[in-house]
N, C-alpha and C positions, 0 to 999 in steps of 0.2 A: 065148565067154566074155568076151573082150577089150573088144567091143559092147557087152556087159551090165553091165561094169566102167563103160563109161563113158560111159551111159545114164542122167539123173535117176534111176531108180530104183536103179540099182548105188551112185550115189552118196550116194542118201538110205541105203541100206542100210550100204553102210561106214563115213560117220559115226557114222550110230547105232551100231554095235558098236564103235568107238573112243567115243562117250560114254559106252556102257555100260561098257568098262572102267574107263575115266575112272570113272564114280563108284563103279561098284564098288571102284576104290582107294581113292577118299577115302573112301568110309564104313569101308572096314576100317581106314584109318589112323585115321578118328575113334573108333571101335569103340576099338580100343586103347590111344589117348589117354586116352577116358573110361575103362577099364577099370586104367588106369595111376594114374590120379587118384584112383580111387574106393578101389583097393588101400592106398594111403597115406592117404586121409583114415582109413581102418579103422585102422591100425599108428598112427598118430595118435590118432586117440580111445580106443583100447587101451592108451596107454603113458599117457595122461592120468588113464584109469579108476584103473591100476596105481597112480602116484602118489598120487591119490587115497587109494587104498587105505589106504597103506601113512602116509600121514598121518594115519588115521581111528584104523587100528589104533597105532600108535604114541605119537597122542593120549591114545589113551584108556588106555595102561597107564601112561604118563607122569603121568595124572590120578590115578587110581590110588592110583600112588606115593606121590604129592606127598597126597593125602590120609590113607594111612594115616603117611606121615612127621609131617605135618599132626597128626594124633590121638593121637600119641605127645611130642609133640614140648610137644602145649596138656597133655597131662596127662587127657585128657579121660574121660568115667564108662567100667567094663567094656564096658557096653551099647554103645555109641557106638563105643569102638575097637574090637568083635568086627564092628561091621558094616564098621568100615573096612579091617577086615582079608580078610572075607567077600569084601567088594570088590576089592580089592587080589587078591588067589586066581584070582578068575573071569577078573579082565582078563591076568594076569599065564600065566594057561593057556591064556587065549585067543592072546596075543603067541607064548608058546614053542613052542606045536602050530603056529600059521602063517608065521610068520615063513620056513619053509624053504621053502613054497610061492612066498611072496612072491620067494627069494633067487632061486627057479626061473624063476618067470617074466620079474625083471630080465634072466635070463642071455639071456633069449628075445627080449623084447622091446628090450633098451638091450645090445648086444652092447659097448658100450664100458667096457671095464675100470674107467674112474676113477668111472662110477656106481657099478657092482658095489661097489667100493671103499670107495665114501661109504656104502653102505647096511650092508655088511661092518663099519665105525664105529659105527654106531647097534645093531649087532645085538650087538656087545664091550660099548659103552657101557650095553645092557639090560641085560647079565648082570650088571656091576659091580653095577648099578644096586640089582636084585635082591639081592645080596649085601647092598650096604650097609641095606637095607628091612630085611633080616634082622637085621642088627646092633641097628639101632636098636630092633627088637620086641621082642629079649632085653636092652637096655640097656648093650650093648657097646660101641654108639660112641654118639656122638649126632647129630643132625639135620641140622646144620650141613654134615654132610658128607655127606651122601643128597643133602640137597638141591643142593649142587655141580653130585652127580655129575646129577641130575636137568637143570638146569639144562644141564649139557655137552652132557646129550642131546638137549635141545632145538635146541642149537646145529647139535653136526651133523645134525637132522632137515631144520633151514632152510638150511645147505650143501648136502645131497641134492637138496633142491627146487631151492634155484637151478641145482645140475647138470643135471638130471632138465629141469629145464625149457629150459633152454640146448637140449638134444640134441634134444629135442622139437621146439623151434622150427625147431632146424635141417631135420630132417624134413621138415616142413610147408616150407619154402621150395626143398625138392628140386624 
């Protein structure tokens, strides 16, 4: 056996089974790597989609808003302010049926409380919002203070983004 060992051909043979573990390490190390990579780029485009989302929907009842506040506010025909109001309904049921999915999948995707928190702001700030829309359809307040509140909500929509997107990045530089 000892002869065999150390025989060209014993030696061509033990090499080769140390190069074959030899790469077999490294492909399972690259194996990994890529798989490590590819797992984050996914949790990345996921948390981008969310964002996403969640500006589209919160655009659109904020638009909304500002338009049935808008139709009340000009004075404008029945016709005209039923559609704005029409409007206003659909986007406004659209936001409060979703919104708890969206709160769901923050918790999932951005495990960092002070998102949750920002998006927890926009989701208070709808309801006021909502409220004050009401006011102004019955002629109880006036415009000037929807639109504020409208206005606030915008603001913290663009604080959540910059948060949202800060954490994100952070991600992606993991």
């Amino acid at each position: 056996m000892v002869a065999f060992l150390n025989s060209s051909l014993g030696v061509l043979l033990i090499g080769s089974l140390i190069g074959a573990a030899g790469l077999f390490t490294w492909q399972r190390q690259d194996w990994l790597f890529k798989e490590k990579y590819y797992r984050s780029q996914v949790i990345v485009d996921r948390r981008l989609n969310l964002v996403e989302q969640i500006n589209r929907d919160t655009g659109r009842f904020v638009a909304a808003a500002n338009d049935l506040i808008s139709a009340y506010s000009k004075q404008l025909t029945s016709e005209q302010t039923k559609e704005a109001v029409q409007a206003y309904n659909k986007q406004e049921a659209e936001w409060f049926g979703g919104y708890g999915s969206e709160q769901a999948l923050l918790a999932f995707y951005f495990p960092e409380k002070d998102v949750r928190d920002s998006f927890g702001a926009i989701v208070d700030t709808s309801e006021e919002l909502d409220r004050q829309a009401y006011y102004v359809s019955t002629g109880a307040k006036n415009a000037s203070q929807a639109a504020e509140v409208s206005q606030k909500m915008r603001t913290e929509l663009e604080a959540f983004n910059r948060l949202a997107l800060q954490r994100v990045l952070s991600l992606d530089k993991k």
